[in-house]
C-alpha positions as CSV (number, residue, x, y, z in Angstrom):
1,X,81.1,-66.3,9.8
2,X,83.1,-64.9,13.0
3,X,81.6,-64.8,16.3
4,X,82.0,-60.7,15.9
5,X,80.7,-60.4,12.7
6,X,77.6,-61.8,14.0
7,X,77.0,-59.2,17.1
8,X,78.0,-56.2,14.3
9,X,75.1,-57.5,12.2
10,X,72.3,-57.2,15.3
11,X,73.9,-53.7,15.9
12,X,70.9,-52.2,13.6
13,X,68.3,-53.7,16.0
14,X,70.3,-52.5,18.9
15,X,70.6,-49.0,17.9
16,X,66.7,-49.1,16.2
17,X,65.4,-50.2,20.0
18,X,67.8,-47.5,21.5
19,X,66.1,-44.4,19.3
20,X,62.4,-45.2,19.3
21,X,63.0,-46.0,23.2
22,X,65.2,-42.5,23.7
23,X,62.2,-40.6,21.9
24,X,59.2,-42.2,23.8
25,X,61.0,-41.2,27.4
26,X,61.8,-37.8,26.0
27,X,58.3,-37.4,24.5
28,X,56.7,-38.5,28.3
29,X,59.2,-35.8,29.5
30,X,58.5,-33.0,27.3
31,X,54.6,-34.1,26.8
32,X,54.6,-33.4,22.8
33,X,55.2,-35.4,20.2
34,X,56.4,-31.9,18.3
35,X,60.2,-31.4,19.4
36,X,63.2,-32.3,17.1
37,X,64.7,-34.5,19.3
38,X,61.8,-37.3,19.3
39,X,61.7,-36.0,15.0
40,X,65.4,-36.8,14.8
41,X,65.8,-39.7,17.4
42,X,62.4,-41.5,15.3
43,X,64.1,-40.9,11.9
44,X,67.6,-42.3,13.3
45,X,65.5,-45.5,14.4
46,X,63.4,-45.8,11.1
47,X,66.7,-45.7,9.4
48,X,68.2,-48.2,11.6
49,X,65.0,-50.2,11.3
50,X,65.4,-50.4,7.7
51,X,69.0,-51.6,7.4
52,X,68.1,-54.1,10.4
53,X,65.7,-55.5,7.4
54,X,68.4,-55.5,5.5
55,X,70.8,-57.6,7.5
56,X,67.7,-60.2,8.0
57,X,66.7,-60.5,4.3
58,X,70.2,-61.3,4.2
59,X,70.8,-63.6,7.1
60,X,68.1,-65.6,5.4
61,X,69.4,-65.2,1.9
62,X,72.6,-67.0,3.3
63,X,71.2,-69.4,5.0
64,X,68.4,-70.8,2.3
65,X,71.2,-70.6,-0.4
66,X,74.3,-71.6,1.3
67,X,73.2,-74.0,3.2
68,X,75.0,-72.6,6.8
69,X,72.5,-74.5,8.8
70,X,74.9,-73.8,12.1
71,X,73.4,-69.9,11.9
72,X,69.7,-70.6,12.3
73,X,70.6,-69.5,15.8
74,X,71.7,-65.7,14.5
75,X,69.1,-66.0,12.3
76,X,66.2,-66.6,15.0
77,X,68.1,-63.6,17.1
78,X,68.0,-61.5,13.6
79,X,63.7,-62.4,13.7
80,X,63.3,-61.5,17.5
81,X,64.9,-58.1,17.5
82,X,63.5,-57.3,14.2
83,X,60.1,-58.2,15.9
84,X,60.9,-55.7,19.2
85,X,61.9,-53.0,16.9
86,X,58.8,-53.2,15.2
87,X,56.7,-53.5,18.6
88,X,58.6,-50.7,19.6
89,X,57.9,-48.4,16.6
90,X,54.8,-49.3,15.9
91,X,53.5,-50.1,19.4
């Protein structure tokens, strides 16, 4: 797998991490949790979120059945942002 195709496959994370963190400062500058921003900015990172999952599940699909033990690298990067995301969401 290219060097590049790598970083484009952690740009779910990236762009899950952005949203939820974009709503939480708007929300602390607004005071509600009731304005469409945070509603649209929270949905674009649950979306994000989810194909994130996606790009794991199949980060480890690849690895377990093709044997690419050289990724377990992008894989462990893959687990770690998947882990902030979810901290971030959730948290």
């Amino acid at each position: 797998m290219k060097h590049t195709t790598q970083l484009w496959l952690l740009s779910p994370h990236a762009v899950s991490v952005v949203c939820f963190a974009a709503a939480f400062v708007w929300i602390m500058q607004v005071g509600t949790n009731r304005s469409m921003p945070d509603l649209y900015l929270g949905i674009t990172g649950f979306v994000a979120l989810g194909v994130a999952l996606l790009t794991t599940i199949a980060g480890i699909v690849i690895i377990f059945r093709y044997g690419v033990g050289r990724h377990w690298p992008w894989l462990l990067a893959h687990l770690a942002a998947l882990v902030l995301a979810l901290a971030i969401a959730f948290g």
